[in-house]
GUMAR-122303 format. One record per residue (C-alpha): residue in three letters; x, y, z. Coordinates in steps of 0.5 Angstrom, whole numbers, plus 500, padded with zeros to 3 digits. Layout:
REM residues N
AlaXYZ ...
This chain:
REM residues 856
Unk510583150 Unk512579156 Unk518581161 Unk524578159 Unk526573166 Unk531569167 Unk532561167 Unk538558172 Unk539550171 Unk538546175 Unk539540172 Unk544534175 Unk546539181 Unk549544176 Unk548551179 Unk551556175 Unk548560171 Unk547557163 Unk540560159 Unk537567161 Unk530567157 Unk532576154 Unk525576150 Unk519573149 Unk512575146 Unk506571143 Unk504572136 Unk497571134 Unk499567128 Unk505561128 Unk512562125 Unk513554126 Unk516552121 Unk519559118 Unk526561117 Unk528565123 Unk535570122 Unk539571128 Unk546575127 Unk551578131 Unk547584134 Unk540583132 Unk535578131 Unk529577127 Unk523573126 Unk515574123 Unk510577129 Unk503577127 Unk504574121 Unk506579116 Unk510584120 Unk516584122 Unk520584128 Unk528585130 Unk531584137 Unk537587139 Unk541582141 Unk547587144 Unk542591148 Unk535587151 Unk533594153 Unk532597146 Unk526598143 Unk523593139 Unk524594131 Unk517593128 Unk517592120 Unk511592116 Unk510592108 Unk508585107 Unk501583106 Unk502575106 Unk505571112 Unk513572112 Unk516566110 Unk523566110 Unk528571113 Unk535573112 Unk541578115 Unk546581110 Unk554580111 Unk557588110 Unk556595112 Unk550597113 Unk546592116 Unk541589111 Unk535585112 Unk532581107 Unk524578108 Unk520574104 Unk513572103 Unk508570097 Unk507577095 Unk513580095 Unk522580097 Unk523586101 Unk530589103 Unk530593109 Unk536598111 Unk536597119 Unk539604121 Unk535607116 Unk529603119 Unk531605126 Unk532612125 Unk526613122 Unk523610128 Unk525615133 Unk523620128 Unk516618129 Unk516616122 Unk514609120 Unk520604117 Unk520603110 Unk523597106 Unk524596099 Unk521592094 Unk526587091 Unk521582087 Unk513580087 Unk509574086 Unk515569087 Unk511564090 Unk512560097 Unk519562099 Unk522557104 Unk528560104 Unk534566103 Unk541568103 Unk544573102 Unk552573098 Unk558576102 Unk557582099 Unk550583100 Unk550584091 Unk546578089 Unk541574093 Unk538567093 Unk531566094 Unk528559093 Unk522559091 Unk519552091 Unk523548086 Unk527554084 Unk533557086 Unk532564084 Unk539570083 Unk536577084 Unk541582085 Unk539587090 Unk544593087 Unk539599085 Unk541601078 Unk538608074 Unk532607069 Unk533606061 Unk527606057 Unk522603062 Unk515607060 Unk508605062 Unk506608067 Unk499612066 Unk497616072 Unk495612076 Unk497613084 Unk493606087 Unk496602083 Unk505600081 Unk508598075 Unk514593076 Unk519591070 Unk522584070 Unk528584067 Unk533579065 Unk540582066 Unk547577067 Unk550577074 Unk556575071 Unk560573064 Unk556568060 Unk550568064 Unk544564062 Unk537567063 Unk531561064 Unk526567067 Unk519563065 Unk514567066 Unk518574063 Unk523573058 Unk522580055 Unk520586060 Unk513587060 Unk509591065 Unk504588071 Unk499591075 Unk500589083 Unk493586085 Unk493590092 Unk494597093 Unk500600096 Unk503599103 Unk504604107 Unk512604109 Unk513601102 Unk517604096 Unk518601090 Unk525601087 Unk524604079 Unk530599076 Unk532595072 Unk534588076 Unk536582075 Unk532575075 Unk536568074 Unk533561075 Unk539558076 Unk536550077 Unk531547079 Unk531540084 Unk525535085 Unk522538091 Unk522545094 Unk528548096 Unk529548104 Unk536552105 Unk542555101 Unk548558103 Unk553562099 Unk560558099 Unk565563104 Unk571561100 Unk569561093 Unk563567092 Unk560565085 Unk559558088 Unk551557092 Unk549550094 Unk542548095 Unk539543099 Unk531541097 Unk526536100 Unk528531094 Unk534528099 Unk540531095 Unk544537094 Unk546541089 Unk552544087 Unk551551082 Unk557556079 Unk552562079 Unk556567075 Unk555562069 Unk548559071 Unk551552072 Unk551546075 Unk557545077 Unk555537082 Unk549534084 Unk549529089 Unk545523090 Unk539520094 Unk543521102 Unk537519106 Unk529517106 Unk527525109 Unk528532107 Unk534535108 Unk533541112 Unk539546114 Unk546547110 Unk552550113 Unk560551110 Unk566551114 Unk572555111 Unk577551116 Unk575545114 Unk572546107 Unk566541107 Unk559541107 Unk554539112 Unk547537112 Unk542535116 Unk536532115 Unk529531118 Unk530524121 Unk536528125 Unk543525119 Unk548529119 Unk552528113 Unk559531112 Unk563532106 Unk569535103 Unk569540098 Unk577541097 Unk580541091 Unk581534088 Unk576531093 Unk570531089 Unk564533094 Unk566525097 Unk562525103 Unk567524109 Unk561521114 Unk554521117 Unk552521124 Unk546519127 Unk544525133 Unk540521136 Unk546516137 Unk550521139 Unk545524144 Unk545517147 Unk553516148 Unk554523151 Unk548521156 Unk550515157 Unk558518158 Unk554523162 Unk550518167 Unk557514168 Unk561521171 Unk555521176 Unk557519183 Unk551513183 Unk548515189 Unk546521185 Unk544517179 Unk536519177 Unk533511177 Unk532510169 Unk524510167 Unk521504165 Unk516509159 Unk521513155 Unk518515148 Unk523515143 Unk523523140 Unk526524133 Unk532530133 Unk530534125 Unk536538125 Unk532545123 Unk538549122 Unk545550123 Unk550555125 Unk557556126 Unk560556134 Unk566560136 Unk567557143 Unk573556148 Unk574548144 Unk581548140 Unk577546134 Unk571547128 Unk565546132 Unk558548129 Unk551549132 Unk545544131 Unk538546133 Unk533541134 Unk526540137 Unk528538143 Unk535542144 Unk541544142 Unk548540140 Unk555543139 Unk558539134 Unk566538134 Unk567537126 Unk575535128 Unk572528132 Unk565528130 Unk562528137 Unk558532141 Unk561537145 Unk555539149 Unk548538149 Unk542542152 Unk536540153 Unk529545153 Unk525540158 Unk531540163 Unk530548164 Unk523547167 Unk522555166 Unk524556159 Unk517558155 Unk518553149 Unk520547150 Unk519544144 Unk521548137 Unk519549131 Unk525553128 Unk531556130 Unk536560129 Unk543560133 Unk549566133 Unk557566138 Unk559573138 Unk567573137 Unk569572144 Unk567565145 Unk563566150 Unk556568149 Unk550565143 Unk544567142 Unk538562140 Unk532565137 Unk526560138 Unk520559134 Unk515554138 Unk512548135 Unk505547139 Unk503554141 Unk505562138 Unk510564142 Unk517566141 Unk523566145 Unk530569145 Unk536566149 Unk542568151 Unk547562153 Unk553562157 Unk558557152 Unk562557158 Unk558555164 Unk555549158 Unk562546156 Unk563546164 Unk557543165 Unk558537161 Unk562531163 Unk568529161 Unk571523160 Unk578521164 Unk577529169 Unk581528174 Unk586522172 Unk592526170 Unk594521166 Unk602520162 Unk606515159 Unk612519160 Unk613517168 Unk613522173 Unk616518179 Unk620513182 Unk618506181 Unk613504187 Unk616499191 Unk609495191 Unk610495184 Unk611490179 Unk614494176 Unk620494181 Unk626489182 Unk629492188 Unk635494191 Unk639492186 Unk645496188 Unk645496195 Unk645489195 Unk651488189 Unk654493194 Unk654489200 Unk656482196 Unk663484193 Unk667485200 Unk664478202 Unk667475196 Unk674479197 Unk675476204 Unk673469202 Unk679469196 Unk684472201 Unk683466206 Unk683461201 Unk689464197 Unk695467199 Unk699473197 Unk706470194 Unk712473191 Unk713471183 Unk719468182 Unk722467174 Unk726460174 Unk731463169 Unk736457170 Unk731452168 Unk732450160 Unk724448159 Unk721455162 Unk723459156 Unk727464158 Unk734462157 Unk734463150 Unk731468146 Unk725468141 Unk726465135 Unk719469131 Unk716475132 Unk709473134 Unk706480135 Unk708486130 Unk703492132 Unk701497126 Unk703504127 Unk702507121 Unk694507122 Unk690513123 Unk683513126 Unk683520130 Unk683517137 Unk676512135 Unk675506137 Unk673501131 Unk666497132 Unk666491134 Unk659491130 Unk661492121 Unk654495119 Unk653498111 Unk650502114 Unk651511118 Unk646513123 Unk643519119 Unk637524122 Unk630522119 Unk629526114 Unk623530115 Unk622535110 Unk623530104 Unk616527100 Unk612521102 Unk612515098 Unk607516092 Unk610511087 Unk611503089 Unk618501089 Unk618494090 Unk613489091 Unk615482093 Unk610475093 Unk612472101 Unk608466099 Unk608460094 Unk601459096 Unk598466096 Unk598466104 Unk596472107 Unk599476111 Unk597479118 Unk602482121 Unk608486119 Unk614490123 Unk621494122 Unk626492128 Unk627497132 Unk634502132 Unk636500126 Unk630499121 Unk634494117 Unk629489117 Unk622487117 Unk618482119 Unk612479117 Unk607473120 Unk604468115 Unk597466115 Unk601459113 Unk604459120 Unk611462118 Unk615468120 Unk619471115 Unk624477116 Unk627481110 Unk631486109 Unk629493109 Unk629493101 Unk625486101 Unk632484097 Unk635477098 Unk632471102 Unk628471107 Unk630468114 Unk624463116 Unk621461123 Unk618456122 Unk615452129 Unk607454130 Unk602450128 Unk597457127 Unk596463124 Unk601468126 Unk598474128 Unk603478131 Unk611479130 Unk614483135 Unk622485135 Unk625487142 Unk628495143 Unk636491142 Unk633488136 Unk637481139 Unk630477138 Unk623476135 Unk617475139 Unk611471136 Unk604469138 Unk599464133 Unk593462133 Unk595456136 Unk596459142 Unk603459144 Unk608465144 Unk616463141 Unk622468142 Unk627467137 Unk634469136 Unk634474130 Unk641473128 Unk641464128 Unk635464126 Unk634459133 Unk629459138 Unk630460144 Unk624461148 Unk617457147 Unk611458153 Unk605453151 Unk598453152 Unk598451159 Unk600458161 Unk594462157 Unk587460158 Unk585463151 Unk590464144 Unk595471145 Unk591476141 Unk596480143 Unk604480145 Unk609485145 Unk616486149 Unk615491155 Unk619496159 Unk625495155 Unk625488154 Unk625487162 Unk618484161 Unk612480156 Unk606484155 Unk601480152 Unk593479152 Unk589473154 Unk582472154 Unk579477159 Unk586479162 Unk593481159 Unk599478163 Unk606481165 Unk612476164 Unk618477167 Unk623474162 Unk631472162 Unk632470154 Unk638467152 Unk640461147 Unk644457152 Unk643450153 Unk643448161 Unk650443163 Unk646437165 Unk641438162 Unk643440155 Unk636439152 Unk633444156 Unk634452154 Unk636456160 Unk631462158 Unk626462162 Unk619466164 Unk616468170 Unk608470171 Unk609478175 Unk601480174 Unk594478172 Unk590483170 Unk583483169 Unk579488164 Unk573492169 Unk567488166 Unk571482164 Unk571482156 Unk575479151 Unk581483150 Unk582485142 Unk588489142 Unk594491147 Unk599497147 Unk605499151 Unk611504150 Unk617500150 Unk622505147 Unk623509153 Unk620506161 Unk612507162 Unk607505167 Unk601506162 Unk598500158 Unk593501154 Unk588495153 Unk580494148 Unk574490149 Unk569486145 Unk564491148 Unk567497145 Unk571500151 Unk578503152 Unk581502159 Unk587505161 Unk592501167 Unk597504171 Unk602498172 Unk606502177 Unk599502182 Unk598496179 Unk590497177 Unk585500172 Unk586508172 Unk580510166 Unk574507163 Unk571510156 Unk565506155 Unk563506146 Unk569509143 Unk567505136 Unk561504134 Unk565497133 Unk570492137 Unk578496137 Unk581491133 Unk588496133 Unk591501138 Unk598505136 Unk602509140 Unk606515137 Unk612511140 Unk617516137 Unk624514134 Unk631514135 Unk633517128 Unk627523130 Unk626529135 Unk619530137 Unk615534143 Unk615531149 Unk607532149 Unk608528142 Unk609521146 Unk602522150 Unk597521143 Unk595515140 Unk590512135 Unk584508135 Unk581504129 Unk575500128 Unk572496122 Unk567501119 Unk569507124 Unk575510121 Unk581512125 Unk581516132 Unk586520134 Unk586521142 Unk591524147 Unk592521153 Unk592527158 Unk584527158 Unk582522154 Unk578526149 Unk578524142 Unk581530138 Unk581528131 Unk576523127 Unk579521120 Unk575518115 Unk574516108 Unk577511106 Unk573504105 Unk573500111 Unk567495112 Unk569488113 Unk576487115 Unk580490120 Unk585495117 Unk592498120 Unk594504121 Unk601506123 Unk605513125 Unk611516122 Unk617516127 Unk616525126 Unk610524129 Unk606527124 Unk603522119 Unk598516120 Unk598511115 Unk593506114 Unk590501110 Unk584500105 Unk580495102 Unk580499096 Unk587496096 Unk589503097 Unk595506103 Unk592512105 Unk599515107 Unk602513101 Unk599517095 Unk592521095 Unk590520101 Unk594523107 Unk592524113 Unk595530117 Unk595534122 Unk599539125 Unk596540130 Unk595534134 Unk601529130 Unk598523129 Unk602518126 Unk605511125 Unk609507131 Unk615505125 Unk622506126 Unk627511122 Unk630508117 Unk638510117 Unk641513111 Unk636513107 Unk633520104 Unk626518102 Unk621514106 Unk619507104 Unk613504107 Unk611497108 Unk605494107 Unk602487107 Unk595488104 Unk590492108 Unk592488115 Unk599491116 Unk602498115 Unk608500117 Unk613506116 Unk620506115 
């Protein structure tokens, strides 16, 4: 056995310590393309063939463990879960147990280890797994998936031993695991005795005892990996060469849910998540498929990941945080390597989410199950001293701190097998990160730059120096004088008496020192109401067209959430009240498609863009326009508009671009010129997207003063600008498989109190790629939302104003907020951009087909 050495990166000019190769030892038979066992203090893995070795993964310096009793090759290892630590091996011949302390004891007396003979003759095993418990194991054993109970019981009854000391006789029986199990043992339905057809090993002892053999099943192909459900013990999930997976309940020996066809290879590698409750298996072509075993959810599959692909954006991401001097130049022949996931374990790192280990030929990936991307990679053919560079099969293990994992090797082309201990946190270090340094927020830290477009000026100095000038010019034109009453003339009035009293006050009204409103609404401002119950039943559905026009868009005023207004595919814009109750106000005036409809924060106007690419602003309360800006101030159609900056400005979207107009919005007609509206609009910025692309959706705060503009381009990249510095501040470069064709920011309420850190997430969705909840601050993706069918038309998605709900549509005609399918999270808010909704105990949503959602 070689001596354990050390491997540094050296890789992209990182020099922290990451991979330290503990142990490597070259067998004289290869382990491939065998199930390796790694846990939290040992590791073990075939040598030689039929032997067994364990590493101690606490201590490098501890003898190795040696385990002989097999005569075939090993084919299958797995660790147990209780005290005391049990190893179970498998090969041809035999299923053994091995007690490792008693195994170590007897080896530092001089004696040799012995193990215990669970079962013989079960075939090629491929696979074991061992229960919670450490009761019950599962041997898949070719097409079978096999229940041995590994508790050692008395002997009843048995006879058939005749005096012979070379040769064994073993019973198989059949016994229940649990109430109501079915026994479907082929080759033994009644005890029978068998002679073993080689002699007995030294370091074997045969248990005489009566153990229980259950078939559970059988899939189409050999059975690859199995695991025990952590959250539901009698429950065991099986994988096979057939492409499905099978569910089983093997107390009662049944098939619980077998899944289809998931892909053209094998799948190779299982593994449970108890946070999340769901399922992930990996294939030989390198798929991940992810699926939700909660209660009522059906074993749906959530969704399915390329690892190639997503080796291929981390490496992208990767090279673009390089400075480009220290870029390497790409290869002109790169050979496209398939990524098999050979297996798959849990990782405990310093990520505030689920994550997993996945091992592949060509490296190791953490996978973030929250978002659904990687968090790290580690290639083998980056660390040029590591003794294996291709692997056959592997097995991954985290100690609980977080700090430090353990991968067992097996090489692919070669006999050699390695352990190596990584140092989670100098990997995650090492890894780039999208947006380091930006220090981004939406709520302004500063003061207005006075280089800004952004800025006014000095307001107050100026209104300041004004007024004593306007004084002076009134005293010289007007003089004081003294008031003189002329009582003595007859038409001044005051020689007589008033004949009428013209103004009698009321005393006798009571109003406890208030002012009355000016404004008579039927309704109180209340607190949003968070504790009360979404929407699940329909309310009211209303048909807004005769001719069945579609509708595009939809949005609550803000403040009061009184009314709702919705853009028509017919070129009409419609406002309702909140109860969809009484007429509509109709805007009618553009010749396009109405593809946004937006209300000031005063909720005093209406903002709409069309396709035919003008932008109107209407008055909400005369149904009159008041602002109208044509094509020869765009380029291109207003994908996009919205007000901004508390109505001081126009934000809106036009090609390649977005343009901040500065507006001064009335009704009034100009005196002379009484055609012409004394609205009028001012071109403040012109700001380009970094790589020059079609903007396909715009978002910016107008509840409370932001600097931040968030816009998405038709090549997939999110690009966030900074208006106080008037530039682009970050880039992130493949956020959807698809064009965003929606971004929503968790705007709050004023009916609703949320955290100041709440106001820094939004969400991103895409055709076909779900929902993804990104926060602001470091422009990671912190949670991935799919599920809902979403392959052909752009769904919306919108936040509740507690911060705490997302809803969006679906083309299954579903809201995904509004019934059985919620998306929440606690932890990370994502939600909607509607308003409160004031004196109301429930929360009603609005939704216009599958395009536009809403809260109210």
């Amino acid at each position: 056995m070689e001596e354990p050495r050390e491997t540094f990166s050296t890789s992209e000019g990182h020099g922290g310590e990451i991979v330290v190769e503990t142990h490597v030892v070259e067998s004289t038979e290869s382990a491939s393309h065998v199930h390796l066992a790694c846990s939290r203090q040992h590791c073990a893995f075939p040598l030689d063939g039929d032997a067994l070795c364990v590493w101690s993964t606490q201590d490098p310096s501890h003898q190795p463990l040696i385990l002989r009793g097999h005569h075939r090759p090993v084919t299958a290892v797995a660790f147990g879960n209780a005290h005391p630590l049990l190893l179970c091996s498998a090969s041809r011949d035999r299923v053994m147990m091995w007690n490792l302390g008693e195994c170590r004891e007897k080896m530092l007396d001089g004696q040799p280890p012995r193990g215990t003979v669970l079962h013989t003759l079960l075939g090629e095993v491929l696979c074991l797994r061992l229960s919670p418990d450490d009761r019950v194991a599962a041997v898949c054993a070719g097409e079978r998936i096999l229940m041995l109970d590994t508790e050692l019981k008395q002997v009843c009854g048995l006879s058939g031993f005749s005096g012979f000391e070379t040769s064994v006789w073993l019973w198989d029986g059949c016994s229940h695991l649990g109430p109501g199990a079915s026994c479907r043992q082929r080759e033994a339905r009644v005890p029978r005795p068998g002679v073993l057809p080689f002699p007995l090993a030294q370091g074997v002892q045969f248990s005489q005892s009566r153990r229980a053999l259950v078939e559970l099943g059988r899939h189409r192909g050999p059975v690859t990996a199995a695991e025990f459900c952590p959250w539901q013990t009698h429950v065991i999930i099986s994988a096979s060469a057939d492409r499905s997976f099978k569910v089983w309940d093997r107390r009662k020996g049944s098939l619980i849910h077998s899944s289809s066809v998931l892909t053209a290879s094998s799948l190779l590698s299982l593994v449970l998540d108890p946070g999340s409750q769901q399922l992930v298996a990996g294939s030989a072509d390198g798929q991940l498929w992810v699926f939700s075993l909660a209660e009522g959810h059906h074993y749906r599959c959530v969704t399915r990941v390329d690892l190639r692909k997503q080796r291929d954006t981390f490496s992208t991401r990767k090279l673009s945080s390089c400075p480009e001097d220290s870029r390497l130049p790409p290869t002109k022949e790169e050979v496209e390597e398939t990524l098999p996931v050979l297996s798959l374990a849990p990782c405990e790192c310093e990520l505030n989410a689920s994550c997993l280990w996945i091992g592949s030929s060509a490296g190791l990936f953490i996978f973030n199950l929250a978002n659904f991307e990687l968090e790290a990679v580690l290639h083998f053919k980056e660390f040029g001293s590591l003794s294996i560079q291709v692997a056959g099969s592997c097995a991954m293990m985290s100690r609980p701190c977080g700090r430090k994992a353990f991968c067992l090797l097996s090489a692919l082309f070669g006999k050699k097998i390695a352990l190596l201990e990584v140092d989670l946190a100098a990997l995650l270090r090492s890894q780039p990160r999208p947006g380091m340094g930006a220090r981004l927020s939406v709520l302004p830290s500063s003061g207005v730059l006075p280089t800004s477009p952004l800025y006014f000026g000095p307001i107050e100095e100026t209104s300041a120096k004004l007024a004593p000038q306007k004084r002076s010019a009134a005293r010289a034109i007007v003089k004081d004088q003294p008031l003189v009453f002329h009582s003595k003339v007859a038409s001044s009035g005051y020689t007589a008496a008033p004949r009428v009293t013209m103004f009698s006050p009321k005393t006798n009204v009571q109003n406890d020192g208030k002012r009355p409103s000016k404004c008579k609404n039927s309704y109180r401002c209340k607190d949003y109401p968070l504790e009360s119950p979404l929407p699940s039943k329909l309310s009211r559905q209303l048909a807004v067209s005769h001719d069945q026009a579609a509708v595009h868009c939809v949005q609550y005023s803000a403040g009061d959430g009184q009314r709702l207004a919705c853009g028509l595919a017919n070129h009409l814009s419609l406002v309702f009240s909140a109860d969809l109750t009484g007429t509509p106000a109709v805007f009618s005036g553009h010749s396009g498609a109405v593809s946004t409809v937006c209300w000031s924060h005063d909720g005093r106007w209406l903002l709409s863009a069309s396709q035919d690419g003008t932008l109107r602003v209407w008055s909400a309360r005369r149904q009159e326009l008041a602002l109208c800006l044509g094509k020869d101030m765009f380029p291109r159609p207003v994908r996009s508009a919205q007000f901004y900056y508390l109505d001081a400005f126009i934000l809106l979207s036009s090609g390649p671009e977005f343009q901040l107009l500065k507006c001064h919005i009335s009704t009034g007609k100009d005196d002379v010129r009484r055609y012409k509206q004394k609205s009028r609009c001012t071109p403040v910025l012109k700001l380009p997207t970094t790589e020059a692309v079609e903007v396909t959706s715009l978002s910016a705060v107008n509840e409370f003063y932001s600097y931040l503009v968030l816009a998405a381009g038709r090549n997939r990249t999110l690009e966030v600008f900074d208006l106080n510095a008037g530039r682009s501040a970050a880039l992130l470069a493949g956020v959807h498989s698809r064009p965003i064709h929606q971004i929503c920011q968790n705007k709050g309420s004023s009916f609703a109190t949320q955290h100041p850190q709440a106001y820094h997430l939004f969400a991103t969705t895409a055709t076909g790629d779900g929902v993804k909840l990104w926060d602001m601050r470091t422009l990671r993706c912190e949670r991935r939302f799919e599920g809902h069918p979403n392959r052909c038309h752009p769904c919306g998605i919108a936040w509740s104003p507690c911060g705490r709900y997302v809803a969006c549509g679906a083309e299954d005609r579903h809201d995904l907020a509004g019934g059985r399918r919620l998306i929440r999270s606690r932890e990370c808010l994502l939600h909607t951009t509607a308003h409160g909704h004031a004196g109301t105990s429930e929360r009603p949503t609005a939704v216009s087909s599958t395009c536009a959602v809403r809260f109210l």
